[in-house]
C-alpha positions as CSV (number, residue, x, y, z in Angstrom):
1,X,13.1,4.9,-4.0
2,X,13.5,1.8,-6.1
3,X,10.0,0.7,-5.6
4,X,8.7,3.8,-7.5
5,X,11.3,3.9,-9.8
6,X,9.7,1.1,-11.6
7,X,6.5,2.9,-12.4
8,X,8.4,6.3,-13.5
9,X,10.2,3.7,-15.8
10,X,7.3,1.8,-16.8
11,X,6.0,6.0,-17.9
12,X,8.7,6.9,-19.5
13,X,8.8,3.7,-21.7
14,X,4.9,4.1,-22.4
15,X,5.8,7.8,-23.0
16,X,8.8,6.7,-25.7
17,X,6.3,3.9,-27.6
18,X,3.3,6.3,-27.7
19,X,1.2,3.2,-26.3
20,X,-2.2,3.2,-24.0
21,X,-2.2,2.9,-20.5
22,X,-2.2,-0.5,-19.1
23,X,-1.3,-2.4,-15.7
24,X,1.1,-5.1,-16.3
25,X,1.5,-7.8,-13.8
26,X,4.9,-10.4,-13.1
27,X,3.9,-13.7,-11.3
28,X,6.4,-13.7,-8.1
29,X,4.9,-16.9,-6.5
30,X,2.2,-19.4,-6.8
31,X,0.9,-21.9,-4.9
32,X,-1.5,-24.8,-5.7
33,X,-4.8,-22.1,-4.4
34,X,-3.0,-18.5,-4.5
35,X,-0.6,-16.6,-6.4
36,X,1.0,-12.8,-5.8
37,X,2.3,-10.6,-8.7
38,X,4.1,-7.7,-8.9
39,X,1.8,-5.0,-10.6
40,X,2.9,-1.8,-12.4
41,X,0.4,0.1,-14.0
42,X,0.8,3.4,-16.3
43,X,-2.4,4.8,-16.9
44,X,-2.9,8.3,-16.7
45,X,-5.9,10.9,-16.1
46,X,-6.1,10.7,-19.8
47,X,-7.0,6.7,-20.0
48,X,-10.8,5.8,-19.5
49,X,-11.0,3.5,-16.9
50,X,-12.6,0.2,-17.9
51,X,-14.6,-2.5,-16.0
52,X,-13.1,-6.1,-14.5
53,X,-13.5,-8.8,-12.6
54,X,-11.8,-10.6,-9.5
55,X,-10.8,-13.8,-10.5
56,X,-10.6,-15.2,-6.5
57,X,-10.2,-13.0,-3.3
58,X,-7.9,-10.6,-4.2
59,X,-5.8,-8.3,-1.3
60,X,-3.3,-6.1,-2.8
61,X,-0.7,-3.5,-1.0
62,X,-0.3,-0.5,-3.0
63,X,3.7,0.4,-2.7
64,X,3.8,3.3,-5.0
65,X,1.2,5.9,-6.8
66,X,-1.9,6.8,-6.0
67,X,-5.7,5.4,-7.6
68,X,-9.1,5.5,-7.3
69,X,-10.9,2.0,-7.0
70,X,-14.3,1.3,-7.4
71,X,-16.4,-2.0,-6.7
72,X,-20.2,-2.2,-5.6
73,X,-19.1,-1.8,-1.9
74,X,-17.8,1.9,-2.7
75,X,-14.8,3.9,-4.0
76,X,-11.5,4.4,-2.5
77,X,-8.3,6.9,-3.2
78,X,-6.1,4.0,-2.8
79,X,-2.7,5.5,-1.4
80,X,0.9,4.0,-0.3
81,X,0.4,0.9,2.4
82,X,-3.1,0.4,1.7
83,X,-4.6,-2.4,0.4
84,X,-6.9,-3.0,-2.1
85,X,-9.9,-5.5,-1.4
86,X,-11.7,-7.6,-4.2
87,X,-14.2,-10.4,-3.6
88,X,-14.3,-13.0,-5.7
89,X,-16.7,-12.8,-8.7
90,X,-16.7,-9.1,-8.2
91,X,-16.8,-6.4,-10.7
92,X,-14.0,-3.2,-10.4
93,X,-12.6,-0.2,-12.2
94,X,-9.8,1.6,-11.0
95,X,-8.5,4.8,-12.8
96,X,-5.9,7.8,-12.2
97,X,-7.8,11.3,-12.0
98,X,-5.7,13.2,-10.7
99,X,-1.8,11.4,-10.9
100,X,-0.4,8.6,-13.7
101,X,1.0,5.5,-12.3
102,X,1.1,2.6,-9.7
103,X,2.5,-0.4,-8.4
104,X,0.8,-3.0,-6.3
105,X,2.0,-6.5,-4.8
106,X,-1.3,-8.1,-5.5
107,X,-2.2,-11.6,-3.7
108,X,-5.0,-13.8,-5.0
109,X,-7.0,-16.6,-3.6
110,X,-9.1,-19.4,-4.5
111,X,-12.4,-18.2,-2.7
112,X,-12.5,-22.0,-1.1
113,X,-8.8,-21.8,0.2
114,X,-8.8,-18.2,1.4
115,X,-12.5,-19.2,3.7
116,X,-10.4,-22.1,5.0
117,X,-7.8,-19.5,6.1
118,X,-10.1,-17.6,7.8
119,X,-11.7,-20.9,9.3
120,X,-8.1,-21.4,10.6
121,X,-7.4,-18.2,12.3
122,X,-10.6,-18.4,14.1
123,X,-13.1,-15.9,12.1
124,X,-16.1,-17.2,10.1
125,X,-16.5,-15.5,7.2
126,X,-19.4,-15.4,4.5
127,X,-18.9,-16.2,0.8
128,X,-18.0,-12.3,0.3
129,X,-15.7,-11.4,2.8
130,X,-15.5,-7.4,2.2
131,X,-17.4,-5.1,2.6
132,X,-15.4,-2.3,1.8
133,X,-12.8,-1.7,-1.0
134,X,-10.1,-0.8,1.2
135,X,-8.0,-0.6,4.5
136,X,-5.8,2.0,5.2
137,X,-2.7,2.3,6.1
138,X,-2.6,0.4,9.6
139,X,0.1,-0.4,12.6
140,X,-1.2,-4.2,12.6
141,X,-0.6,-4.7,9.2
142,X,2.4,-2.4,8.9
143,X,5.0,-5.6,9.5
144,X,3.5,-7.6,6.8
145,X,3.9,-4.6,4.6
146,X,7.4,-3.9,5.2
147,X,7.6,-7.6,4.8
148,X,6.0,-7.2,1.1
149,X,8.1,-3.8,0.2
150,X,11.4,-5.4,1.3
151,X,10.9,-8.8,-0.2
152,X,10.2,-7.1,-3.7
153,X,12.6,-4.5,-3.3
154,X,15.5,-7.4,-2.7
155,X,13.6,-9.7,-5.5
156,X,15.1,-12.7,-4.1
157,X,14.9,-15.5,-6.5
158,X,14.4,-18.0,-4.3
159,X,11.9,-16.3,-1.9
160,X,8.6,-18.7,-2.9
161,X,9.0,-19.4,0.6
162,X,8.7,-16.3,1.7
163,X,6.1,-15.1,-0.1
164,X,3.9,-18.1,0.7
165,X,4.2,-17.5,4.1
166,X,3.3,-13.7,3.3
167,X,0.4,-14.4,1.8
168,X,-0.7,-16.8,5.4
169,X,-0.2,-14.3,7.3
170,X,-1.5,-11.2,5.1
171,X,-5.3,-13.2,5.0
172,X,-5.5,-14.0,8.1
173,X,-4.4,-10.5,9.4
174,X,-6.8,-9.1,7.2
175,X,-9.8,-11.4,8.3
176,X,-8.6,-10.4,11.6
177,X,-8.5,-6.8,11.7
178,X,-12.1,-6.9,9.6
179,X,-13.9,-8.9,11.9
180,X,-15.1,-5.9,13.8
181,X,-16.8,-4.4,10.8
182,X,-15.2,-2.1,8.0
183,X,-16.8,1.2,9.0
184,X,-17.5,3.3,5.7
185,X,-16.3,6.7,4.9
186,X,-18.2,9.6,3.2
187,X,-17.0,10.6,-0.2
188,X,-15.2,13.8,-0.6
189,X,-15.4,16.5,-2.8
190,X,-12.9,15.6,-6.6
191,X,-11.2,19.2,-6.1
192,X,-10.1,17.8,-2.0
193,X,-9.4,14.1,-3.0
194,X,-6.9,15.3,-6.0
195,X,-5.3,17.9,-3.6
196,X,-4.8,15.6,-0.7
197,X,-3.7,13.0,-3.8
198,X,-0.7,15.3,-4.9
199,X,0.5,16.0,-1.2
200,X,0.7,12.1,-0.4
201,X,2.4,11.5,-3.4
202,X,4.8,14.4,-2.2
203,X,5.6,12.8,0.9
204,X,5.9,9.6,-0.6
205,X,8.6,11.2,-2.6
206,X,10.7,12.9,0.1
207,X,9.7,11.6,3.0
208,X,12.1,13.1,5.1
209,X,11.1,16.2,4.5
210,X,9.4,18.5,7.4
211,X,6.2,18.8,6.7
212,X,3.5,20.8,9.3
213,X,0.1,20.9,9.6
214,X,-0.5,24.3,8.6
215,X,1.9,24.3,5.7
216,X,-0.4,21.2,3.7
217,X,-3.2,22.9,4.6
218,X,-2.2,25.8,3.1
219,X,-1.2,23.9,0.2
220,X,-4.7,22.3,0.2
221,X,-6.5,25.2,0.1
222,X,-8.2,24.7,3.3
223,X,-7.9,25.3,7.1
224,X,-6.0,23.4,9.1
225,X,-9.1,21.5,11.0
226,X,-11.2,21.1,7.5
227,X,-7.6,19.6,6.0
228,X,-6.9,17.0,9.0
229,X,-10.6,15.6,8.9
230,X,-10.3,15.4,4.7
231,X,-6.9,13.7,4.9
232,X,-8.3,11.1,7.6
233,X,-11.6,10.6,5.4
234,X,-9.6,9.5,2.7
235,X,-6.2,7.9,3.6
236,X,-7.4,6.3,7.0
237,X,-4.9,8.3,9.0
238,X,-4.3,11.3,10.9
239,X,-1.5,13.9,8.4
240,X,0.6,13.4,10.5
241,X,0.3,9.4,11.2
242,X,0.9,9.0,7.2
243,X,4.2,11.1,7.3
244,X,5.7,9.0,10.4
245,X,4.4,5.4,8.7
246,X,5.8,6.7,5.4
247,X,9.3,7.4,6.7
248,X,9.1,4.3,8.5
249,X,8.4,1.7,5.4
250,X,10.8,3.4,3.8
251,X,13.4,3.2,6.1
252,X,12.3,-0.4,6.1
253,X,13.3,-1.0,2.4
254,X,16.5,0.4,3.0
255,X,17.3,-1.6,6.1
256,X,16.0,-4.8,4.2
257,X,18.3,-3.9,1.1
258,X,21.6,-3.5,3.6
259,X,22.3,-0.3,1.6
260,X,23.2,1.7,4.7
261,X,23.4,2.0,8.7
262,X,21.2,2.3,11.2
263,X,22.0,5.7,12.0
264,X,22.1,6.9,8.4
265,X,18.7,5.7,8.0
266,X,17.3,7.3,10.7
267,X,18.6,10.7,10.1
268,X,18.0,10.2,6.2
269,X,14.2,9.4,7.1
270,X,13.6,12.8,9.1
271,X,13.9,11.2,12.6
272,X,16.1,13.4,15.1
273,X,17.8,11.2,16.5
274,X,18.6,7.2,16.9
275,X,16.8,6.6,19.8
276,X,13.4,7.8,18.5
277,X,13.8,6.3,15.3
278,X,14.7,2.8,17.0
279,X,11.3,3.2,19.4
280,X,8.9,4.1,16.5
281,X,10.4,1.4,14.5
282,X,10.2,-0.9,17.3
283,X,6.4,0.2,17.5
284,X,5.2,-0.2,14.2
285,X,7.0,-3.2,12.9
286,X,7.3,-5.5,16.2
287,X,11.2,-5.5,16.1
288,X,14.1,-3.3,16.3
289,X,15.6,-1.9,13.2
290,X,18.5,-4.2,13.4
291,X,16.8,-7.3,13.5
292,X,14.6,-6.3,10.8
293,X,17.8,-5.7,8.5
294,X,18.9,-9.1,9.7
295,X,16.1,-11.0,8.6
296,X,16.8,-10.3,4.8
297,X,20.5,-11.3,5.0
298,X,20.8,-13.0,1.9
């Protein structure tokens, strides 16, 4: 879990100085109109969260932790493979209410260069582009996330490349996938959002665990039918889509980091066998687990 390792380190080392929370951010690419970072933030439930603004469009994939975000379009329990939408100009807060720690790769455009990227895929889109704060966790995006994870998991130095042709594709499937509408969700109750908060952050910790409907919802608190229709409201996907997409991007990072076989990592991510791993890779990410490995040969 080297992803998340970075934010338990980042805590420990906040823990050790006795400093305040904070989100500290390491350029990974720029280009003349957009940049991406790599964004580790350890605040707490303790830390009051305080108001900022977008400097450009901003579109960030959360790869670790869990947050709440807040802009004038709404709030969000931002979670593992979703991403984080700012418009430029606009004012945010986000805060840790019920978990410490994050990390995000956040990308940033000029508001000029990221309209003519939308222009360029086909979709017109107004000065503010979202109308929402976030998308969840999604099969169309899914490849440009593993893309993301396994890029800053490896932390080529040489991947500007890479990373510029992430960020392409990234706005333009997000313009994309948005320009049917953002359909908004209605807020749940603190006590249900921090439950379902500590049982994501679970199963992004062992994935491969089993994990049945009517055992979270027991841990919840709540019936099995009351627990799927929270857990939808406020991650984007059904309990038991998140578990499959979680083992999936993590299996990703590992195929991406060569640090074991294709078989391994099938049976390490809770998949019975080989063959169903290799179709529901296959069907989230475009390409078989193999080739996916392949294409982060260094």
């Amino acid at each position: 879990m080297k992803l998340a390792a970075a934010v338990a380190e980042a805590l420990d080392e906040r823990a050790r100085l006795g400093t305040s929370g904070a989100a500290a951010g390491r350029t990974l690419a720029t280009g003349a109109r957009w940049c991406v970072e790599d964004v580790v933030c350890t605040c707490t439930p303790d830390d009051r969260p305080f108001e900022e603004q977008h400097a450009g469009v901003a579109i960030a994939i959360v790869v670790a932790g869990t947050f709440q975000y807040r802009t004038p379009s709404g709030r969000a329990l931002m979670t593992p493979g979703s991403l984080l939408l700012g418009n430029d100009g606009q004012c945010f807060h986000c805060s840790h209410e019920h978990a410490a720690g994050d990390r995000c790769v956040s990308f940033h455009f000029a508001a000029d260069y990221f309209a003519a990227l939308a222009d360029h895929a086909g979709v017109k889109r107004p000065n503010a582009p979202f109308e929402s704060p976030r998308l969840p966790l999604s099969r169309s995006l899914a490849p440009l996330i593993a893309r993301a994870r396994a890029r800053l998991g490896t932390d080529a130095p040489d991947a500007s490349d890479d990373w510029s042709q992430l960020a392409t594709d990234l706005a333009i499937g997000v313009v994309r996938l948005l320009v049917d509408g953002q359909p908004a969700s209605p807020p749940a109750l603190a006590v249900h959002e921090r439950r379902v908060t500590e049982l994501v952050r679970q199963i992004d910790e062992r994935p491969a665990d089993a994990y049945r409907l009517d055992a979270l919802a027991r841990a919840a608190d709540l019936s099995p039918f009351h627990f799927a229709r929270i857990f939808q409201r406020l991650t984007g996907c059904s309990p038991h889509q998140y578990v499959v997409r979680t083992r999936l991007q993590h299996a990703a990072d590992r195929l991406a980091a060569r640090s074991a076989k294709v078989l391994d990592v099938a049976l390490d991510s809770g998949f019975g066998d080989v063959s169903n791993f290799n179709h529901a890779f296959k069907r989230e990410f475009g390409v078989s687990p193999r080739a996916f490995g392949h294409g982060f040969r260094p």
